[in-house]
Structure formats: C-alpha cells, structure tokens
PyMOL Python script that loads the backbone (N, CA, C, O; Angstrom):
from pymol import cmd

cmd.read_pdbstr("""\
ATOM      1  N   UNK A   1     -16.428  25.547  36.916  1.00  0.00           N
ATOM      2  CA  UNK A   1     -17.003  24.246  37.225  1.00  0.00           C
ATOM      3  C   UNK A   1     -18.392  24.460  37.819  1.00  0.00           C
ATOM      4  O   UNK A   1     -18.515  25.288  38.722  1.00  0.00           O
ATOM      5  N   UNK A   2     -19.465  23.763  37.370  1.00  0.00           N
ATOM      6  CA  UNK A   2     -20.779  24.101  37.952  1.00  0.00           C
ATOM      7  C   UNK A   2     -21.562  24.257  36.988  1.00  0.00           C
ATOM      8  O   UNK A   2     -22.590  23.595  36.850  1.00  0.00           O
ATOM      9  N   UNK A   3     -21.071  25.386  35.996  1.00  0.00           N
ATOM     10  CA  UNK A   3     -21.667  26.273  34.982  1.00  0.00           C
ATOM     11  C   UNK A   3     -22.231  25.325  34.090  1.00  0.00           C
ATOM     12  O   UNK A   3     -21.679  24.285  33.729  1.00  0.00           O
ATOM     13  N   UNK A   4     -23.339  25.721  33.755  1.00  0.00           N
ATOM     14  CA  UNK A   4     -24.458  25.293  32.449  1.00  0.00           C
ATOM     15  C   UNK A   4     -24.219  25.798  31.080  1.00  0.00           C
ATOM     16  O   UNK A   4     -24.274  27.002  30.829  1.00  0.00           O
ATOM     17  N   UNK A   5     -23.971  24.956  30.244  1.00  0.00           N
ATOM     18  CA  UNK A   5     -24.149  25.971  29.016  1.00  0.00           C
ATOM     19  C   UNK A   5     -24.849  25.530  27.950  1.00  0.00           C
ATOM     20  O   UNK A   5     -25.252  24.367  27.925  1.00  0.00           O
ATOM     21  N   UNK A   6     -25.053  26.285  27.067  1.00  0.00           N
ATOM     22  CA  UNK A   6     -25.506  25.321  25.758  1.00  0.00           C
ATOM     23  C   UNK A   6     -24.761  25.501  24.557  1.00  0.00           C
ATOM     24  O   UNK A   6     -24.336  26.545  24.062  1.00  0.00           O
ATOM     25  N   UNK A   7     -24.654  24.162  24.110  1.00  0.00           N
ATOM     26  CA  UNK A   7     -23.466  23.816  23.218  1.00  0.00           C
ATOM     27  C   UNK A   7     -23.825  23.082  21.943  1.00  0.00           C
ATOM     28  O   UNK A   7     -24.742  22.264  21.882  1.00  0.00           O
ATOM     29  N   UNK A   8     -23.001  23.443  20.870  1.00  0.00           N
ATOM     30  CA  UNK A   8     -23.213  22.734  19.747  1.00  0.00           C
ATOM     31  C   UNK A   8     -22.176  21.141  19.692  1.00  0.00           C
ATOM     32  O   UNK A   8     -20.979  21.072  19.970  1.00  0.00           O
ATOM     33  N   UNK A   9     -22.901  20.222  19.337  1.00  0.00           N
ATOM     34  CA  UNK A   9     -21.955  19.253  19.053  1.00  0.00           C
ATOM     35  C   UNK A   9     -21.118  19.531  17.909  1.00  0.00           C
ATOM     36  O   UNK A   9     -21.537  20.086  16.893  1.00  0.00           O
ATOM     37  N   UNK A  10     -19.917  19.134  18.086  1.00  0.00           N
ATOM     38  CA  UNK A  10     -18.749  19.024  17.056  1.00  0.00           C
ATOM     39  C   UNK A  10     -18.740  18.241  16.300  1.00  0.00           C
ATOM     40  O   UNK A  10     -18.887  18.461  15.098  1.00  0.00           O
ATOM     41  N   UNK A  11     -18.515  16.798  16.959  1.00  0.00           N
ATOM     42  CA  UNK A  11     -18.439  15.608  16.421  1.00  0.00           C
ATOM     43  C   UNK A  11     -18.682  14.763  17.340  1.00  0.00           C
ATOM     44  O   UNK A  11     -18.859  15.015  18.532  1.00  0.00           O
ATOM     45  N   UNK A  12     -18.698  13.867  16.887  1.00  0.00           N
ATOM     46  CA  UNK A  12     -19.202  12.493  18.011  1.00  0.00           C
ATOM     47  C   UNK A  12     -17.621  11.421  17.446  1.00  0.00           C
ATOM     48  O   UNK A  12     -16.724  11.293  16.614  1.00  0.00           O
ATOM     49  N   UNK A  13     -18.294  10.857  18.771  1.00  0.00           N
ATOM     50  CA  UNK A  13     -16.647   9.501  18.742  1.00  0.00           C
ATOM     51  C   UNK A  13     -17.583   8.485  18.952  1.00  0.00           C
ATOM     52  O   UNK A  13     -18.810   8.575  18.915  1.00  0.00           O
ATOM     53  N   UNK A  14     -16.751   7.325  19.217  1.00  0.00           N
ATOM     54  CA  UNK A  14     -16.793   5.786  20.056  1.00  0.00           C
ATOM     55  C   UNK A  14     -17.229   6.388  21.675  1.00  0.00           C
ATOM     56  O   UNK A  14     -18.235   5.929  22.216  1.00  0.00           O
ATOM     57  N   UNK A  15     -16.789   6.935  22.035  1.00  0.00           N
ATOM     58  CA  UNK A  15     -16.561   7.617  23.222  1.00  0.00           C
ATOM     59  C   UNK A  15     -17.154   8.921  24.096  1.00  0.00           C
ATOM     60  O   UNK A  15     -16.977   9.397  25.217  1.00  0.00           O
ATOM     61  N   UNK A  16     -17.811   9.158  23.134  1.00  0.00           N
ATOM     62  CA  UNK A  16     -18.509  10.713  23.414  1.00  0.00           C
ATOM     63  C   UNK A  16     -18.807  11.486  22.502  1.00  0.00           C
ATOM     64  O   UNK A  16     -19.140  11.274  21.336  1.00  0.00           O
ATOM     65  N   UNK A  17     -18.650  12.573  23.188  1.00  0.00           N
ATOM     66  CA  UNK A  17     -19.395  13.930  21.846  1.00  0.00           C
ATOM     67  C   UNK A  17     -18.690  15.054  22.492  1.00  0.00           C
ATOM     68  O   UNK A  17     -18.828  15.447  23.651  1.00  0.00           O
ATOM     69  N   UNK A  18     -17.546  15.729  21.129  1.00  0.00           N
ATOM     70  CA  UNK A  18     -16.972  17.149  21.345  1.00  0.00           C
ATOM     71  C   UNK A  18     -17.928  18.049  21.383  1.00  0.00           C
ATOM     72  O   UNK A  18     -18.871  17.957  20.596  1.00  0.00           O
ATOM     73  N   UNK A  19     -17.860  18.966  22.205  1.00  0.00           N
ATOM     74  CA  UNK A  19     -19.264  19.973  22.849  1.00  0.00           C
ATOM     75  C   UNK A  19     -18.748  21.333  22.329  1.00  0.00           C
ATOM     76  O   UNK A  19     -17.682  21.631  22.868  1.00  0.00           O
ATOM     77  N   UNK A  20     -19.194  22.244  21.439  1.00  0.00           N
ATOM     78  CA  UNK A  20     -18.029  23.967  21.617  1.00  0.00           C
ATOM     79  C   UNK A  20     -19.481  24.467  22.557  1.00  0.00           C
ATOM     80  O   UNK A  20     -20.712  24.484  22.520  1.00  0.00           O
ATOM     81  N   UNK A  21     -18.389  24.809  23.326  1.00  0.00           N
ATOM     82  CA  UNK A  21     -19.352  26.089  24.847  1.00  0.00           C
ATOM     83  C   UNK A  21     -19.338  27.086  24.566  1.00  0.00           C
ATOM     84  O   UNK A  21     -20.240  27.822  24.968  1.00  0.00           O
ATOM     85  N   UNK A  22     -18.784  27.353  24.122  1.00  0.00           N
ATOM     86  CA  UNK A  22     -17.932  29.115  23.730  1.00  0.00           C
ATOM     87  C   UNK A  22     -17.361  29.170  22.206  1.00  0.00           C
ATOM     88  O   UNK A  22     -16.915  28.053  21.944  1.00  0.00           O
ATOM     89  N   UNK A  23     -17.253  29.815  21.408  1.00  0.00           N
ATOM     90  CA  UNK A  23     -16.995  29.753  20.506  1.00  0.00           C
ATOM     91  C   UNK A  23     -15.089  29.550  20.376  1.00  0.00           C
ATOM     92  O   UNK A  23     -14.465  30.256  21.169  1.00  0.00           O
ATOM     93  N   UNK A  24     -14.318  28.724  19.519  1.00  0.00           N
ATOM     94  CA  UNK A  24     -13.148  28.423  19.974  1.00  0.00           C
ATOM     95  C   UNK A  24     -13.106  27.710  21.307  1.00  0.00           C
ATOM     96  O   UNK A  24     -11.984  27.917  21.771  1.00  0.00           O
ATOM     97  N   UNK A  25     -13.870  26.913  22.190  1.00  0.00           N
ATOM     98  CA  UNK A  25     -14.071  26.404  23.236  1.00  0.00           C
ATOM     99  C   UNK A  25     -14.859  25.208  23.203  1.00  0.00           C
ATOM    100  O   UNK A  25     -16.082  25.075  23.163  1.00  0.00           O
ATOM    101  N   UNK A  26     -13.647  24.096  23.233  1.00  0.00           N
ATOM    102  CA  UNK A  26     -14.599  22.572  23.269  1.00  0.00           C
ATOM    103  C   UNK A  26     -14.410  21.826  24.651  1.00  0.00           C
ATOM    104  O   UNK A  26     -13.632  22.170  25.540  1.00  0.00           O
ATOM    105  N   UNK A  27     -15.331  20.659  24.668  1.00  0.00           N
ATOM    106  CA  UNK A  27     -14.948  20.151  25.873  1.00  0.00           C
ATOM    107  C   UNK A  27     -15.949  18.720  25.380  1.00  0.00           C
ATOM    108  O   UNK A  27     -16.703  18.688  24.407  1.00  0.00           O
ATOM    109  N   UNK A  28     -15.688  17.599  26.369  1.00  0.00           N
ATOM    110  CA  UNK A  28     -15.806  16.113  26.147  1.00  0.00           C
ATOM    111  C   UNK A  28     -16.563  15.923  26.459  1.00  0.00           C
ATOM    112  O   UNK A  28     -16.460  16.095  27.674  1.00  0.00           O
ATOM    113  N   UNK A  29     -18.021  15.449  26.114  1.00  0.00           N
ATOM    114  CA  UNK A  29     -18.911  14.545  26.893  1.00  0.00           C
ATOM    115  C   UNK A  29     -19.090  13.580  26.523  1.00  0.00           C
ATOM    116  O   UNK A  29     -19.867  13.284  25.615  1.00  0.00           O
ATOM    117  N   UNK A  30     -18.259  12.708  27.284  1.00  0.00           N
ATOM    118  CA  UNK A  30     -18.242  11.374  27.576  1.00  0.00           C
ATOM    119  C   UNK A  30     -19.756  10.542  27.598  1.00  0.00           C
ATOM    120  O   UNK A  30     -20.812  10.922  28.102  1.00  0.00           O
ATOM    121  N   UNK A  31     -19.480   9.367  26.918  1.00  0.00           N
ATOM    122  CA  UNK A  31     -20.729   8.310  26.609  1.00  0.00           C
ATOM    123  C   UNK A  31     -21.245   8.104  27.987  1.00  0.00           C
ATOM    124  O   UNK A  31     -22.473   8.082  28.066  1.00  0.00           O
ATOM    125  N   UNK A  32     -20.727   7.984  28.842  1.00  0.00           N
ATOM    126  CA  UNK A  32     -21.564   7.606  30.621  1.00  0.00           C
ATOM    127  C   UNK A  32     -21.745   9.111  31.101  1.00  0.00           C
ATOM    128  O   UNK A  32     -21.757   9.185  32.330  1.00  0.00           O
ATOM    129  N   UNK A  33     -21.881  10.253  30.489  1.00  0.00           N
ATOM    130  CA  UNK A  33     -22.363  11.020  30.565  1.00  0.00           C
ATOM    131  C   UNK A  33     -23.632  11.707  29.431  1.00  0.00           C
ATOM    132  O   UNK A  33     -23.990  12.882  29.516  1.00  0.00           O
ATOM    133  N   UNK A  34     -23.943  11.169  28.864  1.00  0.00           N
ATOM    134  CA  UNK A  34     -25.155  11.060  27.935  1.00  0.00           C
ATOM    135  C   UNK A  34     -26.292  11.234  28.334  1.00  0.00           C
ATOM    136  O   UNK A  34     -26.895  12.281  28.099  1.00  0.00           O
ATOM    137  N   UNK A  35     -26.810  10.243  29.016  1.00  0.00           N
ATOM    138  CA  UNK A  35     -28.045   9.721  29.654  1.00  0.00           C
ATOM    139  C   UNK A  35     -27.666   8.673  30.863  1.00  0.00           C
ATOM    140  O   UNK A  35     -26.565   8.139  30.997  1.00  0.00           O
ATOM    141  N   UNK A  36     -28.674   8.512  31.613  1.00  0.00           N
ATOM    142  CA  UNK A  36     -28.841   8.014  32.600  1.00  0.00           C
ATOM    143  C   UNK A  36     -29.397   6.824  31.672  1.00  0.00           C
ATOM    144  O   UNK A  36     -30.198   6.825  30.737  1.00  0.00           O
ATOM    145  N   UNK A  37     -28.500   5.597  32.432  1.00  0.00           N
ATOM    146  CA  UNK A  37     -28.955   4.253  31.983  1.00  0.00           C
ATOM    147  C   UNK A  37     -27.302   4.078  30.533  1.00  0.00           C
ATOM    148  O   UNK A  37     -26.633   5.016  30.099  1.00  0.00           O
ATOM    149  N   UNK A  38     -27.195   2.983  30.276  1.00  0.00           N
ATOM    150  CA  UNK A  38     -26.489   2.503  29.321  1.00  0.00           C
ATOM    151  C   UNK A  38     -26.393   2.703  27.886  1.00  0.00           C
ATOM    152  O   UNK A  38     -26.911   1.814  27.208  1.00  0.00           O
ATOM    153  N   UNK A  39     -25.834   3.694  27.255  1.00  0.00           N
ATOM    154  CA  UNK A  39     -25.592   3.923  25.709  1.00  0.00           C
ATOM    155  C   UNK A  39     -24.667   3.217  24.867  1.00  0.00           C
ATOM    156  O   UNK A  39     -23.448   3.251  25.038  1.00  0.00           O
ATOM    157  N   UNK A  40     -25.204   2.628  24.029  1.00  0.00           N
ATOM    158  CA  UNK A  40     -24.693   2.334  22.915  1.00  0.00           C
ATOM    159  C   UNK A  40     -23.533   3.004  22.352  1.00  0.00           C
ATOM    160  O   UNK A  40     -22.379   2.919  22.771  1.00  0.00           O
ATOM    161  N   UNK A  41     -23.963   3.692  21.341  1.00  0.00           N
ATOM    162  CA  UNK A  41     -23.631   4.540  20.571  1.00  0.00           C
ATOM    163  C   UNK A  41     -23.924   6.305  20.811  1.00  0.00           C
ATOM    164  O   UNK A  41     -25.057   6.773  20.704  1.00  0.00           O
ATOM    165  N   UNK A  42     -23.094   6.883  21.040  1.00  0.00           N
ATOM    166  CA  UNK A  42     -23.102   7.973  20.840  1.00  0.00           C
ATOM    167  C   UNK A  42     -24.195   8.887  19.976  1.00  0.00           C
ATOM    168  O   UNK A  42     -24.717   9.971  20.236  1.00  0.00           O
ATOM    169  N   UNK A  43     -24.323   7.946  18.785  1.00  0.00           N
ATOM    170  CA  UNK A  43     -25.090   8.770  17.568  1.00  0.00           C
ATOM    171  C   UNK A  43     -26.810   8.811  18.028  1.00  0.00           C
ATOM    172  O   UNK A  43     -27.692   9.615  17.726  1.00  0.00           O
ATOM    173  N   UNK A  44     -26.833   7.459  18.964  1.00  0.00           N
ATOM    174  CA  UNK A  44     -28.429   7.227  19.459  1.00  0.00           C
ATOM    175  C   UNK A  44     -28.605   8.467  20.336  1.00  0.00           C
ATOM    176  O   UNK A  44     -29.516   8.211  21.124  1.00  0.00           O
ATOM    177  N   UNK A  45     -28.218   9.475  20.505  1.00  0.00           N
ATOM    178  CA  UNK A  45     -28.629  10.233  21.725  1.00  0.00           C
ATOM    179  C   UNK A  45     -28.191  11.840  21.318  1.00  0.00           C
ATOM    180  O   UNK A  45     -28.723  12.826  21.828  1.00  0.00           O
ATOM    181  N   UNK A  46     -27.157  11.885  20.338  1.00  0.00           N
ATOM    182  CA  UNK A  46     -26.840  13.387  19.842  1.00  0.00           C
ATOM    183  C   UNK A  46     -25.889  13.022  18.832  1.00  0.00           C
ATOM    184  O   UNK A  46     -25.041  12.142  18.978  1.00  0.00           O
ATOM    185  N   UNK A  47     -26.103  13.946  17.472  1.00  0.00           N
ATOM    186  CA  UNK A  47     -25.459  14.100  16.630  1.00  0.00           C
ATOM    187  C   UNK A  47     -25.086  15.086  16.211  1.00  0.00           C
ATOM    188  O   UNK A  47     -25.596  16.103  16.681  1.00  0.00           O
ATOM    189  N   UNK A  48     -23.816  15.256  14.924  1.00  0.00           N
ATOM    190  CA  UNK A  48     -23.286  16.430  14.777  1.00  0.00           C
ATOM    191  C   UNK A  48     -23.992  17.636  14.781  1.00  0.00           C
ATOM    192  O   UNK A  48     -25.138  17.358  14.429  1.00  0.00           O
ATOM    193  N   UNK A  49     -23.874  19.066  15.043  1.00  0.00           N
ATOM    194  CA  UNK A  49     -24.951  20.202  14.851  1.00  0.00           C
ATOM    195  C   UNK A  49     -25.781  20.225  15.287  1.00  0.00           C
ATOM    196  O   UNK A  49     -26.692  20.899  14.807  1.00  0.00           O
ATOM    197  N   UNK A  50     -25.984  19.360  16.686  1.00  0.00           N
ATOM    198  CA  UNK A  50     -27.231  19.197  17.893  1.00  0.00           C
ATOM    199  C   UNK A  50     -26.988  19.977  18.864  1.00  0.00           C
ATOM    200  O   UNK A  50     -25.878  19.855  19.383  1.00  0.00           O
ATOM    201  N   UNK A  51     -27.852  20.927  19.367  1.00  0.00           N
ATOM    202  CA  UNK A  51     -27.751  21.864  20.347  1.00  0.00           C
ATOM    203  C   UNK A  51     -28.057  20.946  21.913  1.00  0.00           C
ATOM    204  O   UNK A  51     -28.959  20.131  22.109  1.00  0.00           O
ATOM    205  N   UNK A  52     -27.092  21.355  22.788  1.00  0.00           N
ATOM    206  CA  UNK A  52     -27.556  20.457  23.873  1.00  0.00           C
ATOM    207  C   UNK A  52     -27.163  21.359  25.181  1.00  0.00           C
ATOM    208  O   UNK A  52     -26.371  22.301  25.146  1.00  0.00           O
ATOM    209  N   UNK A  53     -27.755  20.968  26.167  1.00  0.00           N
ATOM    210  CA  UNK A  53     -27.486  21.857  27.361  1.00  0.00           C
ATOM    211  C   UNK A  53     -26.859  20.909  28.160  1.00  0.00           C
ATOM    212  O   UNK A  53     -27.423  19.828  28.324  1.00  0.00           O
ATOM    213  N   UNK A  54     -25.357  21.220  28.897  1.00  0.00           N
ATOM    214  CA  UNK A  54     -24.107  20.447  29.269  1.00  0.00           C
ATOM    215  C   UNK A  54     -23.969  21.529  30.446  1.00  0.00           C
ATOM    216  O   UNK A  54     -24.051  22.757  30.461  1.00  0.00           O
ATOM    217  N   UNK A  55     -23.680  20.375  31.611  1.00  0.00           N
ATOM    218  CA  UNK A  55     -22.862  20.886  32.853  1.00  0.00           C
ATOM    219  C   UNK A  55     -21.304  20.794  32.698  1.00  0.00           C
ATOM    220  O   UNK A  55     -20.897  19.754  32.180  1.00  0.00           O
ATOM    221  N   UNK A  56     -20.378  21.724  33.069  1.00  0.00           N
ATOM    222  CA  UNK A  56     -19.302  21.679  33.142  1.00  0.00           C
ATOM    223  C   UNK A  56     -18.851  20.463  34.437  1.00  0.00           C
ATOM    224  O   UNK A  56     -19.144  20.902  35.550  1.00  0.00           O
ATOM    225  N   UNK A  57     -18.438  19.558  34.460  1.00  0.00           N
ATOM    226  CA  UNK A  57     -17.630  19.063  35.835  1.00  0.00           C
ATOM    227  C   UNK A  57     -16.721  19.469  36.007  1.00  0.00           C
ATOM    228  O   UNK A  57     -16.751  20.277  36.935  1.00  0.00           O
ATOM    229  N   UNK A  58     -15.630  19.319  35.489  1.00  0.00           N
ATOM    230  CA  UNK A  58     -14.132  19.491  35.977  1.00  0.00           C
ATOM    231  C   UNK A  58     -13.195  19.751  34.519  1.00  0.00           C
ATOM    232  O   UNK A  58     -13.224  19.101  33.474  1.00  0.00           O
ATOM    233  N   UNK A  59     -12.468  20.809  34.840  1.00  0.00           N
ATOM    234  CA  UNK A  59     -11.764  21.361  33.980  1.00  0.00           C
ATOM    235  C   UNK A  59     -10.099  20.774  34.446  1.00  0.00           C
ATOM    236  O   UNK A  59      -9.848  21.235  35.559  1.00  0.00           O
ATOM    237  N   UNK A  60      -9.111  20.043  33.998  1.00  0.00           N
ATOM    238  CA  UNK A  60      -8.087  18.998  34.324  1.00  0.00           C
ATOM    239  C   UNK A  60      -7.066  19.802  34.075  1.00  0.00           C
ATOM    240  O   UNK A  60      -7.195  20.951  33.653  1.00  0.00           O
ATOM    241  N   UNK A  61      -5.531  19.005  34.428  1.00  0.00           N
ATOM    242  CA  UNK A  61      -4.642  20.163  34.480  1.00  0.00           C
ATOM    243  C   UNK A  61      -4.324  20.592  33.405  1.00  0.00           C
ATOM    244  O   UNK A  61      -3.776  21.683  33.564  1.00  0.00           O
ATOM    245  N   UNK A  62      -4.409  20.143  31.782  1.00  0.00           N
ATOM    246  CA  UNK A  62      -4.267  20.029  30.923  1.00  0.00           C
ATOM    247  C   UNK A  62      -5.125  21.190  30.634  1.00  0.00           C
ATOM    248  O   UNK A  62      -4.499  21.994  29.943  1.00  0.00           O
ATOM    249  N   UNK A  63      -6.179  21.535  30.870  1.00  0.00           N
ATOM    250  CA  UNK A  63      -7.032  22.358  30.559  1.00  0.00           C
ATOM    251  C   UNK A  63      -8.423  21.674  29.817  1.00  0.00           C
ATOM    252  O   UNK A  63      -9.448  22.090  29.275  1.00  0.00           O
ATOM    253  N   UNK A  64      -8.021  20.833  30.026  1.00  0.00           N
ATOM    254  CA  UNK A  64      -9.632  20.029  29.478  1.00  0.00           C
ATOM    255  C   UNK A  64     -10.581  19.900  29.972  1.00  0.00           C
ATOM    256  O   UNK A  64     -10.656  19.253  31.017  1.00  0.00           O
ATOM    257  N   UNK A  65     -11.835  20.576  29.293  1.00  0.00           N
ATOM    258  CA  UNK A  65     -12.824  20.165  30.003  1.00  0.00           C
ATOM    259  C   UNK A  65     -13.780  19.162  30.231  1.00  0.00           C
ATOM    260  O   UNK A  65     -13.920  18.862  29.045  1.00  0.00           O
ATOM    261  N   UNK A  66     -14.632  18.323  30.884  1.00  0.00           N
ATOM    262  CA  UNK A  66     -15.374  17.165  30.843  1.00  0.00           C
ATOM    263  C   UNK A  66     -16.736  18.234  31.135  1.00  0.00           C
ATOM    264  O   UNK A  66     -16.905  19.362  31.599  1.00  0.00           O
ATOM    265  N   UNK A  67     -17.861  16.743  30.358  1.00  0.00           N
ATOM    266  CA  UNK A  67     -19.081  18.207  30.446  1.00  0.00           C
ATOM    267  C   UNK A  67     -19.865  16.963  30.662  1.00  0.00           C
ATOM    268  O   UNK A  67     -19.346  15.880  30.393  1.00  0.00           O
ATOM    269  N   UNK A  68     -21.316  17.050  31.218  1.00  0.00           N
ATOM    270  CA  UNK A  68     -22.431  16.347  31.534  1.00  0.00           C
ATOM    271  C   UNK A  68     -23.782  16.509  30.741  1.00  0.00           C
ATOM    272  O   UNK A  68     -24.187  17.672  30.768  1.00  0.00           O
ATOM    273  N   UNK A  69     -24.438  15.787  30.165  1.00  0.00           N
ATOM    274  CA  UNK A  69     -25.810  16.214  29.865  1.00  0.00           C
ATOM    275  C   UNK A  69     -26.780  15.457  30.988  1.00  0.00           C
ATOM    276  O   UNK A  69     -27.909  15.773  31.365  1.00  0.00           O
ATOM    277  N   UNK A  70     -26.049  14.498  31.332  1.00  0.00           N
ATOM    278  CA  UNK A  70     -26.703  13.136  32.370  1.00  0.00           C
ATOM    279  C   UNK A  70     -27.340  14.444  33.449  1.00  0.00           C
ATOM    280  O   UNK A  70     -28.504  14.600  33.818  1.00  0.00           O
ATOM    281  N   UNK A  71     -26.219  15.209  33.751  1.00  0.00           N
ATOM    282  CA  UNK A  71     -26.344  15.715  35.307  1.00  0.00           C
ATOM    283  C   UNK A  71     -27.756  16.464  35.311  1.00  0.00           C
ATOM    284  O   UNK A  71     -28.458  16.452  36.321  1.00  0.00           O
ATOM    285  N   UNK A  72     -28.076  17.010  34.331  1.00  0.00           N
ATOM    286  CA  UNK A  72     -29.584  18.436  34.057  1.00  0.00           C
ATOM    287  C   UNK A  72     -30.149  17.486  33.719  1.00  0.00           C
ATOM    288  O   UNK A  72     -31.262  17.846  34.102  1.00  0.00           O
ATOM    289  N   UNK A  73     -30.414  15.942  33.044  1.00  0.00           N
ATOM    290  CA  UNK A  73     -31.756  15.060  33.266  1.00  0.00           C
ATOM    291  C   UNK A  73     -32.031  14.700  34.615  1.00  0.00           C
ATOM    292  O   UNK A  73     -31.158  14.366  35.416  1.00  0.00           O
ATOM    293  N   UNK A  74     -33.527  14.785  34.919  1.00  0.00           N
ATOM    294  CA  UNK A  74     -33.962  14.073  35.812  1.00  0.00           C
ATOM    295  C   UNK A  74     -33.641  12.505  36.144  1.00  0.00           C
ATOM    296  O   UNK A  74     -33.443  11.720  35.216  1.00  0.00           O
ATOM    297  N   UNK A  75     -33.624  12.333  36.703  1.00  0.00           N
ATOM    298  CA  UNK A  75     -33.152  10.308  36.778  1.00  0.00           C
ATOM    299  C   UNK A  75     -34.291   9.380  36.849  1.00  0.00           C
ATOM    300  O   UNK A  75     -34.715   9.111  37.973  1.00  0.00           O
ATOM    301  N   UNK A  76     -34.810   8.887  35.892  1.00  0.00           N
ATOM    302  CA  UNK A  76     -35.986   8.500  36.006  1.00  0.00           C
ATOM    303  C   UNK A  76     -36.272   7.459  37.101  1.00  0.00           C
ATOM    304  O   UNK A  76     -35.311   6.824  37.534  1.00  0.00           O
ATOM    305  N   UNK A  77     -37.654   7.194  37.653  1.00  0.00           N
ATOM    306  CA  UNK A  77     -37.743   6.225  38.625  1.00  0.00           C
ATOM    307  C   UNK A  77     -37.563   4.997  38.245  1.00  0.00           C
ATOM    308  O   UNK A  77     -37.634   4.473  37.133  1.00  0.00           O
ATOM    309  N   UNK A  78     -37.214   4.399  39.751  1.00  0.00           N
ATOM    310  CA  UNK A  78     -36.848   2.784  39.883  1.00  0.00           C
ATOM    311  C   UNK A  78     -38.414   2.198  39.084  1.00  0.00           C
ATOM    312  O   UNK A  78     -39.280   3.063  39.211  1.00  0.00           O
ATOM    313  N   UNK A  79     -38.788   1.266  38.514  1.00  0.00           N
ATOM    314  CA  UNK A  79     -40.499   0.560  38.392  1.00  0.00           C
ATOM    315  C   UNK A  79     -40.561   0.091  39.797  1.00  0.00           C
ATOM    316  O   UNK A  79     -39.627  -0.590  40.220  1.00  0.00           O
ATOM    317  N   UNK A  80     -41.347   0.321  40.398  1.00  0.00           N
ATOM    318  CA  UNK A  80     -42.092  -0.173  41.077  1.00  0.00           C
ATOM    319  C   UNK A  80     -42.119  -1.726  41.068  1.00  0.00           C
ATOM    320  O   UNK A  80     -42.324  -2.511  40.143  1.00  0.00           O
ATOM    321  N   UNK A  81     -41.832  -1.941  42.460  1.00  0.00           N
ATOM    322  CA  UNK A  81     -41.272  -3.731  43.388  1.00  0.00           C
ATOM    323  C   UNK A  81     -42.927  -4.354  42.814  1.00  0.00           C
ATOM    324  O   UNK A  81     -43.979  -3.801  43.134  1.00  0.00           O
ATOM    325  N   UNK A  82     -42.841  -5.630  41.899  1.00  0.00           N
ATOM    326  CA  UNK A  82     -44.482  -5.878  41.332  1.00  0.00           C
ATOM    327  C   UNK A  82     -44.705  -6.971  42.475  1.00  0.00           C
ATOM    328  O   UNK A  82     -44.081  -8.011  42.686  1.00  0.00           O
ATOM    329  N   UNK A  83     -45.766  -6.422  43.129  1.00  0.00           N
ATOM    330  CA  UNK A  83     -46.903  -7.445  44.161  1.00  0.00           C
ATOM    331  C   UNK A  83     -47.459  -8.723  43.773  1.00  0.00           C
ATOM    332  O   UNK A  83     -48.478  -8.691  43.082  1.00  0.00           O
ATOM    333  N   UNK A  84     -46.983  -9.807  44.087  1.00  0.00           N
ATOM    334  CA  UNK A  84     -47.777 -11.363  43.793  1.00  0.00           C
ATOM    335  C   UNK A  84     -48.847 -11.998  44.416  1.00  0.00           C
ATOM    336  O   UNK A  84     -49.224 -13.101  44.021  1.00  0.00           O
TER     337      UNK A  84
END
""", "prot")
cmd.dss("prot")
cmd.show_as("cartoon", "prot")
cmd.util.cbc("prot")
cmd.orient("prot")
C-alpha cells in the first residue's frame, strides 16, 4: 500500500479502469479515482493499452486491489473569489 506503479490499462468499465501492475497482476481504478473533479465516462480520461502511473490504496481481504491516478495529480486551484 503506498507503492506507485505504472500500469497498462486492461479494460475500462461504467465504473473504472482494470490496471495490470505486474504482469498477471490487476487492480481497479475506480471512476472517482481518475481525476480530480467529476468524470463522465471512463473512456474521456484513459483507454484500453494506456500506460498510466497509479497509487496503490488498499489491497481488501479478498485480495483486491484499489489503485489511484487522482492521488499523483496535483489538485488544481480553487479560481480565485472575483472582486466587484
């Protein structure tokens, strides 16, 4: 848990994008883990055979892993409160 890796997408869902970390080694990244801010679609942000760099969060009892791309983007700033 912690660990960075870079991963090929598998496939994409409704729901996310299967990540392999390791070869024989997949794990979930979930659509509210995409990007910072609200996604659509999965396909707007990574598609099949897209190399992406994913934080591990939490590996479940099942053995599943959940992975982040959100977490290694910067979070972009608030705009600026506009003066009248």
């Amino acid at each position: 848990v912690g660990k960075i890796y870079e991963g090929v997408v598998k496939s994409t869902t409704a729901f996310g994008a299967f990540i392999e970390i390791l070869p024989g080694v997949e794990g979930l990244l979930h659509i509210s883990e995409l990007q910072h801010g609200r996604t659509e679609r999965t396909e707007d942000v990574v598609k099949k055979g897209d190399h992406v760099r994913v934080k591990l969060l939490e590996v479940d009892e099942r053995g599943r892993m959940r992975l982040s791309r959100k977490a290694l983007i910067e979070k972009p700033e608030a705009a600026p409160a506009r003066s009248h």
